[in-house]
C-alpha positions as CSV (number, residue, x, y, z in Angstrom):
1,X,0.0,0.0,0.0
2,X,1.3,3.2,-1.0
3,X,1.5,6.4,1.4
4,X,-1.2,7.9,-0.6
5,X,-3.8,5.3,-0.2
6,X,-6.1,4.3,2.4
7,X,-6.6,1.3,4.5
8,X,-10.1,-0.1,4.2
9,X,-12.5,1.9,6.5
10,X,-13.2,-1.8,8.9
11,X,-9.2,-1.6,9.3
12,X,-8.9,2.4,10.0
13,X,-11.6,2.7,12.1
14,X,-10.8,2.9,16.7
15,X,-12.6,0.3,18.5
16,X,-15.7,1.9,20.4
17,X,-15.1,3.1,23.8
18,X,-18.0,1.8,25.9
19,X,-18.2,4.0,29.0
20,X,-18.3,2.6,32.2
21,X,-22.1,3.2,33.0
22,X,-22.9,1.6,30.2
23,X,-21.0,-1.4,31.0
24,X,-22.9,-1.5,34.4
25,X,-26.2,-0.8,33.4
26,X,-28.7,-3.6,34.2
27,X,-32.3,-3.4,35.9
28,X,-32.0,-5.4,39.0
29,X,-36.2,-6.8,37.8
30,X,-34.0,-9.1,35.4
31,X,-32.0,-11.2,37.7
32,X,-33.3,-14.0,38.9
33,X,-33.9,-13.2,42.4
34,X,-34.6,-9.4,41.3
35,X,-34.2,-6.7,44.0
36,X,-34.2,-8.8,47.0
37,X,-31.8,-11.3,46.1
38,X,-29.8,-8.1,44.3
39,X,-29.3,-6.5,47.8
40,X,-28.3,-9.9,49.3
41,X,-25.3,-10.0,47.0
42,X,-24.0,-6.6,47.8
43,X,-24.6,-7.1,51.6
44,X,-22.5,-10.4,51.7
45,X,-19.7,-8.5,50.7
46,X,-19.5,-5.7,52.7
47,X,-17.9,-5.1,56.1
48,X,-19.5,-1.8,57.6
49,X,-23.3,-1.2,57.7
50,X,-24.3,0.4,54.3
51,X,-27.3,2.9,54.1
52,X,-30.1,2.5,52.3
53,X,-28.9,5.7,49.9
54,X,-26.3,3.7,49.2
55,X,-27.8,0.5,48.0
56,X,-30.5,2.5,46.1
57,X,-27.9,3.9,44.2
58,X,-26.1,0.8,43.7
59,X,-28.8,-1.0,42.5
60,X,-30.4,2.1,40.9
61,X,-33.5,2.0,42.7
62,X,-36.0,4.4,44.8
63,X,-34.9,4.8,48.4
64,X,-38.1,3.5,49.6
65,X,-38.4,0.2,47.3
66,X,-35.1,-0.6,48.6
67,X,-35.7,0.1,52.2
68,X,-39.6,-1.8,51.8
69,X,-37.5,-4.7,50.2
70,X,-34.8,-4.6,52.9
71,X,-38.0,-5.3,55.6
72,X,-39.3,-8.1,53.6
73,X,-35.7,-9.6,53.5
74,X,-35.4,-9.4,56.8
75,X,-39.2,-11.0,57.7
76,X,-38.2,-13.8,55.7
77,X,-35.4,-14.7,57.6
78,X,-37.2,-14.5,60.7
79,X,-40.0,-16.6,59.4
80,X,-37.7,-19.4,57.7
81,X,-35.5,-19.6,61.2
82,X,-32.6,-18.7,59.3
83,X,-28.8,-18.6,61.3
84,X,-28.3,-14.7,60.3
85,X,-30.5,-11.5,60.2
86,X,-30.4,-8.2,58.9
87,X,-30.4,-5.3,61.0
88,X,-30.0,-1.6,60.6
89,X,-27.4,-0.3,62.9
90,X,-24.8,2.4,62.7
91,X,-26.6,4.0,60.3
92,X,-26.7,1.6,57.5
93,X,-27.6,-2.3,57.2
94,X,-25.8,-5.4,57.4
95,X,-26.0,-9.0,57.9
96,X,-25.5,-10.8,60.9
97,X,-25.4,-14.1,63.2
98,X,-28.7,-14.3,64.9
99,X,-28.5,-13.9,68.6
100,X,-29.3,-17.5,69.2
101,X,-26.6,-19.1,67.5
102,X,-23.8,-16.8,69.4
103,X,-22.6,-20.2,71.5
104,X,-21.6,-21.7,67.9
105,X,-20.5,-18.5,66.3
106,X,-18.1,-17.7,69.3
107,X,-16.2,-21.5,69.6
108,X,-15.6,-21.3,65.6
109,X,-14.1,-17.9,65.6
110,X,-12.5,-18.1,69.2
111,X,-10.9,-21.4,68.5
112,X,-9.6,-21.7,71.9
113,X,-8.2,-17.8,71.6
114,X,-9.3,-15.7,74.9
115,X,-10.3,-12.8,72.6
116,X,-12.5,-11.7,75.0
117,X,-12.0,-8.0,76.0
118,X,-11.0,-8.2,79.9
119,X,-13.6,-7.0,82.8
120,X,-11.4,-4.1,83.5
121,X,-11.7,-2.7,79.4
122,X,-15.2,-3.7,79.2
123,X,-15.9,-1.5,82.6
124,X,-14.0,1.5,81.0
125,X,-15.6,1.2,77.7
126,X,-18.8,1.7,79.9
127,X,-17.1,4.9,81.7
128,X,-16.3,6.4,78.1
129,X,-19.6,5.3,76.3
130,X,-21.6,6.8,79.1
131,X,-19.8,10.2,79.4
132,X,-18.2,11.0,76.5
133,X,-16.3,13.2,75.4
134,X,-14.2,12.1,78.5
135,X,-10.6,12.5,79.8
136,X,-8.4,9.3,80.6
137,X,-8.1,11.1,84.0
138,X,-12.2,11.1,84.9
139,X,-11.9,7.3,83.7
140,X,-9.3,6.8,86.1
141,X,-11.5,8.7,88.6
142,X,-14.2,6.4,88.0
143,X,-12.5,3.0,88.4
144,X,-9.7,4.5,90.6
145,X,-6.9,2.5,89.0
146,X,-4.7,3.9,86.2
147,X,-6.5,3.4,82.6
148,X,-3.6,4.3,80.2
149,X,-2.7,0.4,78.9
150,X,-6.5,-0.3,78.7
151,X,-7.3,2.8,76.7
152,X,-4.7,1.8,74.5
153,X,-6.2,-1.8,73.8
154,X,-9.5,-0.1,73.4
155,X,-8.0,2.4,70.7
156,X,-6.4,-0.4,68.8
157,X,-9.7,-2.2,68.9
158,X,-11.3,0.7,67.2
159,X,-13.9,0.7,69.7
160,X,-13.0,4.3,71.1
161,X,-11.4,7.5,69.4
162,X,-10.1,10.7,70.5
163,X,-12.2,13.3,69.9
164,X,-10.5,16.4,70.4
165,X,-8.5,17.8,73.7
166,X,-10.7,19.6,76.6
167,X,-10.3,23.8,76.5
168,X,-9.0,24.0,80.4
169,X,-6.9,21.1,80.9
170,X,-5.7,20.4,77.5
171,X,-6.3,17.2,78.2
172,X,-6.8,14.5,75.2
173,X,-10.6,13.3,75.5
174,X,-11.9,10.2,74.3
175,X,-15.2,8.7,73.0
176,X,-16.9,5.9,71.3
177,X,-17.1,4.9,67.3
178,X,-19.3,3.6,64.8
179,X,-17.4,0.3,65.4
180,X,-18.5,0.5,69.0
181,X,-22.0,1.0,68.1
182,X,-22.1,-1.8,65.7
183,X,-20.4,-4.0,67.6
184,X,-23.5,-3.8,69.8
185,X,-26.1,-3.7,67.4
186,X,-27.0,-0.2,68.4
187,X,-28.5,2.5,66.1
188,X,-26.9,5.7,68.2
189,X,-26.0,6.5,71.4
190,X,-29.5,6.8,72.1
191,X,-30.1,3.7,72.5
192,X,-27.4,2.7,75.3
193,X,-29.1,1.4,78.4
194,X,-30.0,3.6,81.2
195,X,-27.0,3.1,83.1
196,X,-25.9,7.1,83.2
197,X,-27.5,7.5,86.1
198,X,-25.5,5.4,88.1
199,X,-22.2,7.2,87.2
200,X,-20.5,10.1,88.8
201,X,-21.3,13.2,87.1
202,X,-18.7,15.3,85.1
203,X,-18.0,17.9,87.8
204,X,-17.9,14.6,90.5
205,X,-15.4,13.3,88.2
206,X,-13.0,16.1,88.6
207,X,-13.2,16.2,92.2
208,X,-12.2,12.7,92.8
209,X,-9.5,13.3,90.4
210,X,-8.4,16.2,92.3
211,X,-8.7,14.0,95.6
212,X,-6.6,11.5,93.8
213,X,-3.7,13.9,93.0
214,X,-3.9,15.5,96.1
């Protein structure tokens, strides 16, 4: 072929560029299991509770046929006795082991590990989840030993966070995360048991910490 002549147009023509939407694009109404069994594919893989904005957009769907499907789902399993429900916590939904089944769930993943968080972290995760923002100093107050290697195996648990330092003392103050909340199957804070009332107040706090260092 000379330089002046052209190659056939099937042989000069660029392959089409198919964008990604249009790679993606599908109406969950033609899988098998339409929506339903569309949002128990996405929720199998994910490992944080996702909202229901999120799956709508995923699956391209209204908010509310989503979260009307995401009640059915979960009815279902109720009904059928299954091993695992779905349950909106966090602020998004995810599947887990049903309640019943813990005994099982807990030798498989233990397997003879003591993974167990300790009495003394599980009673100042209680401390911080009931008066956060808090200092490590008012925990110490509170369970009058020194906290500093248990809020340390608390933060590398991801169960508590600091959340800023306090305006006076400059003191680093600590509080509770999503993780915390999930963990526990809780929706917000809101929905801790009414257990405040049994611990010291802020202002009480200080003064037994004063006491201490006194």
């Amino acid at each position: 072929m000379s330089e002046h002549e052209h190659p056939p147009a099937d042989e000069a023509a660029e392959p089409a560029v198919v964008a990604p939407e249009e790679q993606l694009a599908f109406d969950v109404a033609d899988f098998p299991g339409g929506i339903h069994a569309a949002l128990e594919a996405v929720l199998m893989v994910v490992d944080e509770p996702v909202s229901s904005h999120s799956l709508a957009s995923a699956l391209e769907q209204p908010v509310a046929d989503v979260e009307a499907a995401l009640a059915e789902l979960e009815e279902g399993y109720t009904a059928q006795s299954r091993g695992f429900t779905l349950r909106q916590v966090g602020g998004g939904w995810r599947m887990y082991s049903r309640h019943e089944y813990a005994p099982v769930v807990e030798r498989f993943v233990l397997d003879g590990q003591q993974a167990r968080l300790t009495q003394a972290s599980l009673e100042t995760l209680a401390v911080i989840a009931y008066r956060q923002p808090v200092s490590r100093s008012r925990v110490a107050a509170v369970r009058g030993v020194n906290v500093d290697g248990v809020i340390r195996t608390l933060l590398s648990r991801g169960l508590i966070e600091e959340l800023g330092q306090d305006a006076e003392s400059t003191a680093t103050l600590y509080g509770t995360t999503s993780y915390f909340l999930e963990r526990l199957g809780l929706q917000s804070l809101d929905d801790l048991p009414a257990l405040a009332p049994y611990l010291p107040e802020v202002d009480v706090l200080d003064e037994i910490a004063e006491g201490g260092r006194a």
